[in-house]
N, CA, C and O of each residue as an XYZ file, in Angstrom:
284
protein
N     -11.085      4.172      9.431
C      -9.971      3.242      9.548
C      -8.897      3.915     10.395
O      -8.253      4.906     10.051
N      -8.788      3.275     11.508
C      -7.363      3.785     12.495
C      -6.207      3.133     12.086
O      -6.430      1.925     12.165
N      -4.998      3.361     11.657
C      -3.962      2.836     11.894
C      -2.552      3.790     12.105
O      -2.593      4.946     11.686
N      -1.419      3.330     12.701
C      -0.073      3.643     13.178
C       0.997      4.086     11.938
O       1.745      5.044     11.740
N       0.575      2.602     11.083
C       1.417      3.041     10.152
C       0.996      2.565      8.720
O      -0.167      2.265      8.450
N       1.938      2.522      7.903
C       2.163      2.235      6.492
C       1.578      1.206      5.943
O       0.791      1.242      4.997
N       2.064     -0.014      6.702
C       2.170     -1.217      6.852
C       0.660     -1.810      7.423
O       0.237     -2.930      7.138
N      -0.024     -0.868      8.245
C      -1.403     -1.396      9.239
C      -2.438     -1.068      7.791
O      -3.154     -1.862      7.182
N      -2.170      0.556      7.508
C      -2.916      0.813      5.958
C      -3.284     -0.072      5.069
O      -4.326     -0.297      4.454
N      -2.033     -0.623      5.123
C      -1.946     -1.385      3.561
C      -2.340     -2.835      3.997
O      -2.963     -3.410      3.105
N      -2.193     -3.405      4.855
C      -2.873     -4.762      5.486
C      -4.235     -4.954      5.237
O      -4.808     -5.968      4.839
N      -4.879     -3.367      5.647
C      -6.784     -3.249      6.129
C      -6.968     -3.009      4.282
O      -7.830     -3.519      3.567
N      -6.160     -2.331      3.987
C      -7.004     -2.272      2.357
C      -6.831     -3.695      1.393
O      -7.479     -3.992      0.389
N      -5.974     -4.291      1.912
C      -5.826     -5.757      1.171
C      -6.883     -7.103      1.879
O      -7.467     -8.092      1.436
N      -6.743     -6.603      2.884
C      -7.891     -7.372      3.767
C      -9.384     -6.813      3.261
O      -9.957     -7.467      2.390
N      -9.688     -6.241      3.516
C     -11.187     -5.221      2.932
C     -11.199     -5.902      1.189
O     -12.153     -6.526      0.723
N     -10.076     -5.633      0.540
C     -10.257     -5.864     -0.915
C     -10.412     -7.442     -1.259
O     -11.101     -8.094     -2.044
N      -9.606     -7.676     -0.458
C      -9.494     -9.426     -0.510
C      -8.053     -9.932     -1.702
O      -8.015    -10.915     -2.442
N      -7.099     -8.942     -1.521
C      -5.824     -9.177     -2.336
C      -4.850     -9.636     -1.658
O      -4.993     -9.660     -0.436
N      -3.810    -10.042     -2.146
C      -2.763    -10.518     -1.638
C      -1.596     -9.549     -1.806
O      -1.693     -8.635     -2.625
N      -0.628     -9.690     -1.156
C       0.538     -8.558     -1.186
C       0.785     -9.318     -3.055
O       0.687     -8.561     -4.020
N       1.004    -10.400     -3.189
C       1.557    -10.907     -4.693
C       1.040     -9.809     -5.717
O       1.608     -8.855     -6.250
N      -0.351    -10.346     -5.794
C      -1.149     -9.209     -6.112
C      -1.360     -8.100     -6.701
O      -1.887     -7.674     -7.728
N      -0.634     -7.613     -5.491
C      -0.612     -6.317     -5.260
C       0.454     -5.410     -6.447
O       0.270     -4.549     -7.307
N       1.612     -6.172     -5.910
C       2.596     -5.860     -6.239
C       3.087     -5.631     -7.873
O       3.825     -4.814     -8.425
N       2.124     -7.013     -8.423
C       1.590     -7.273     -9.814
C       0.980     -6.072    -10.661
O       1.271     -5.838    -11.834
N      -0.309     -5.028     -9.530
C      -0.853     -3.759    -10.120
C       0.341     -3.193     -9.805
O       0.625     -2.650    -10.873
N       1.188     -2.966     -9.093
C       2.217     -1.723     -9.175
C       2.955     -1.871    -10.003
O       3.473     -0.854    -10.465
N       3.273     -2.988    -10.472
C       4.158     -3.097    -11.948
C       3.765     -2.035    -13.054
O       2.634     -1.637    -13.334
N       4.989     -1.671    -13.619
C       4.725     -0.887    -15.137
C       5.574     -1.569    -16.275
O       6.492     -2.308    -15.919
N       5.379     -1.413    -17.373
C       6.298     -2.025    -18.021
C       7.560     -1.526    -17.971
O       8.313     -2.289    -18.575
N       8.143     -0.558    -17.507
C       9.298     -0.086    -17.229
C       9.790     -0.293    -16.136
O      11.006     -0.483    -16.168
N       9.166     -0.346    -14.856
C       9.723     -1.006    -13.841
C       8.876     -2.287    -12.746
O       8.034     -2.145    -11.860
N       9.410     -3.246    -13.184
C       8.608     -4.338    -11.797
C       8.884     -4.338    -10.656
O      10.014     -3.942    -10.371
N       7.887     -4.819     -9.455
C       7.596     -4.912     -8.585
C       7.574     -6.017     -8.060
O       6.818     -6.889     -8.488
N       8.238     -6.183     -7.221
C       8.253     -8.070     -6.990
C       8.004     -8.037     -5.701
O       8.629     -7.225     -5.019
N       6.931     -9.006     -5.018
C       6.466     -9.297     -4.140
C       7.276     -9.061     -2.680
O       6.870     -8.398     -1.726
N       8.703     -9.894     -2.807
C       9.352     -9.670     -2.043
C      10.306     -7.989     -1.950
O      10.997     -7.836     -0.944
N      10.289     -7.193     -2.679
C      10.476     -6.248     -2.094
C       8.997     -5.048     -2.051
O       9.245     -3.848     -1.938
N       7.897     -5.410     -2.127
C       6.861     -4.779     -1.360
C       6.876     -5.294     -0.300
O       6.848     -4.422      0.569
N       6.928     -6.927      0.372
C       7.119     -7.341      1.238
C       8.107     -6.686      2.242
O       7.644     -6.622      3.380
N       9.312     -6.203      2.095
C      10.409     -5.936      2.844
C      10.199     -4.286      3.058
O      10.749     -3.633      3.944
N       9.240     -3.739      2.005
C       9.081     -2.235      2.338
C       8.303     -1.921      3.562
O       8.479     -1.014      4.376
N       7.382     -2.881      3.524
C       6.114     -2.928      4.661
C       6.296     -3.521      5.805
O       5.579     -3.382      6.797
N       7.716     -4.524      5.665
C       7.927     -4.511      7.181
C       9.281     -3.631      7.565
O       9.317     -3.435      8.780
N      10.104     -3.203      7.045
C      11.035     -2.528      7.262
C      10.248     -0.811      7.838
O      10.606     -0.043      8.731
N       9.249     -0.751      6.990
C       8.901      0.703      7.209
C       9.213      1.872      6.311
O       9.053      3.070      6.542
N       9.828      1.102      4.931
C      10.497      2.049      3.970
C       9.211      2.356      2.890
O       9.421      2.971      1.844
N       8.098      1.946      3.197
C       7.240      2.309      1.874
C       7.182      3.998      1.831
O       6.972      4.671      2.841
N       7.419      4.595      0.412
C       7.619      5.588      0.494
C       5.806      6.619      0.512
O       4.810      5.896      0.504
N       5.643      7.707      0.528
C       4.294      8.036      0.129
C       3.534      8.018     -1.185
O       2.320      7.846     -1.289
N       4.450      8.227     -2.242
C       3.928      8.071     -3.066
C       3.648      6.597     -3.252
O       2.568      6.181     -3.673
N       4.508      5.947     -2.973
C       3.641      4.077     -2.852
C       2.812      4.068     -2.647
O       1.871      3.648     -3.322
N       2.812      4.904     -0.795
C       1.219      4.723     -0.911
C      -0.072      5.143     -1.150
O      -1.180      4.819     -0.721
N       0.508      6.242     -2.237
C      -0.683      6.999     -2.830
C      -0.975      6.225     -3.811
O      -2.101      6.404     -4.276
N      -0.400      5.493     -4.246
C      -0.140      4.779     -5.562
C      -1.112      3.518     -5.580
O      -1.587      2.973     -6.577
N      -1.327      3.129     -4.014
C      -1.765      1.823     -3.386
C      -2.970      2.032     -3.344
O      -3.818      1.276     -3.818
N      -3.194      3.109     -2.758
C      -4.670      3.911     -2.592
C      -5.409      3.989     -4.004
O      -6.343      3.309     -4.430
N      -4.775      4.917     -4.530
C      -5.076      4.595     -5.638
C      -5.874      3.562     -6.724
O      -6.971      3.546     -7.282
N      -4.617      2.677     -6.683
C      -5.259      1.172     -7.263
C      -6.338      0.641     -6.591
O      -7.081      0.058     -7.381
N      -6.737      0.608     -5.415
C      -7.805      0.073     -4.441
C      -8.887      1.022     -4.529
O      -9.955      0.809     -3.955
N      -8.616      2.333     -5.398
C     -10.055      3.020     -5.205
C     -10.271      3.302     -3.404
O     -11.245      2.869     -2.789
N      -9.327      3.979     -2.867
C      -9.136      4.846     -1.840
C      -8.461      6.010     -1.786
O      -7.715      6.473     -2.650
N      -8.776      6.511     -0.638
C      -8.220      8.201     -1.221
C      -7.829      8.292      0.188
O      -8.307      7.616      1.099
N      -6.699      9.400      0.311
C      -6.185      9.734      1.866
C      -6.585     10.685      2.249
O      -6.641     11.489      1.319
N      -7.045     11.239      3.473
C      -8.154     12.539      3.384
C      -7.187     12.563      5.362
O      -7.038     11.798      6.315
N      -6.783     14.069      4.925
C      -6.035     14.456      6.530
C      -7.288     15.339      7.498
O      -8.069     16.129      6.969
N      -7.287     15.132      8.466
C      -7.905     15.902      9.560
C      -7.492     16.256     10.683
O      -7.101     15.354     11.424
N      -7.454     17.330     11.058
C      -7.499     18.196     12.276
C      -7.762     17.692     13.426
O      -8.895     17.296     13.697
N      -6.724     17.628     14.300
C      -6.916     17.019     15.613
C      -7.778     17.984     16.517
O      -7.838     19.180     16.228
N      -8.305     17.580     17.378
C      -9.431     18.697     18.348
C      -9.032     18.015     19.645
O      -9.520     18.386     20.713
């Protein structure tokens, strides 16, 4: 999977999974803090999703982030 940013990530794993940002946002909920659509929405186009979001994202989707060495 190639992508630029945050936002391209999280598009291809919701696309691939077949979820919706609503969704989504629904598994990131805890009972201590919710997640509401519209501000996952505004993270992903603003560019503010933080990393642990999106480890968090990965996560829930049963993906993992794996870095490599440019040549």
């Amino acid at each position: 999977m190639k992508a630029d940013n945050a936002r391209e990530i999280v598009k291809i794993l919701l696309m691939k999974e077949n979820i919706s940002v609503s969704k989504l946002a629904e598994m990131l909920s805890t009972p201590q803090k919710k997640m509401y659509q519209q501000t996952l929405s505004a993270k992903l186009i603003n560019g503010t999703l933080k990393v642990n979001e999106l480890i968090a994202i990965c996560k829930l989707l049963n993906y993992e982030i794996e870095f490599k060495k440019l040549v």
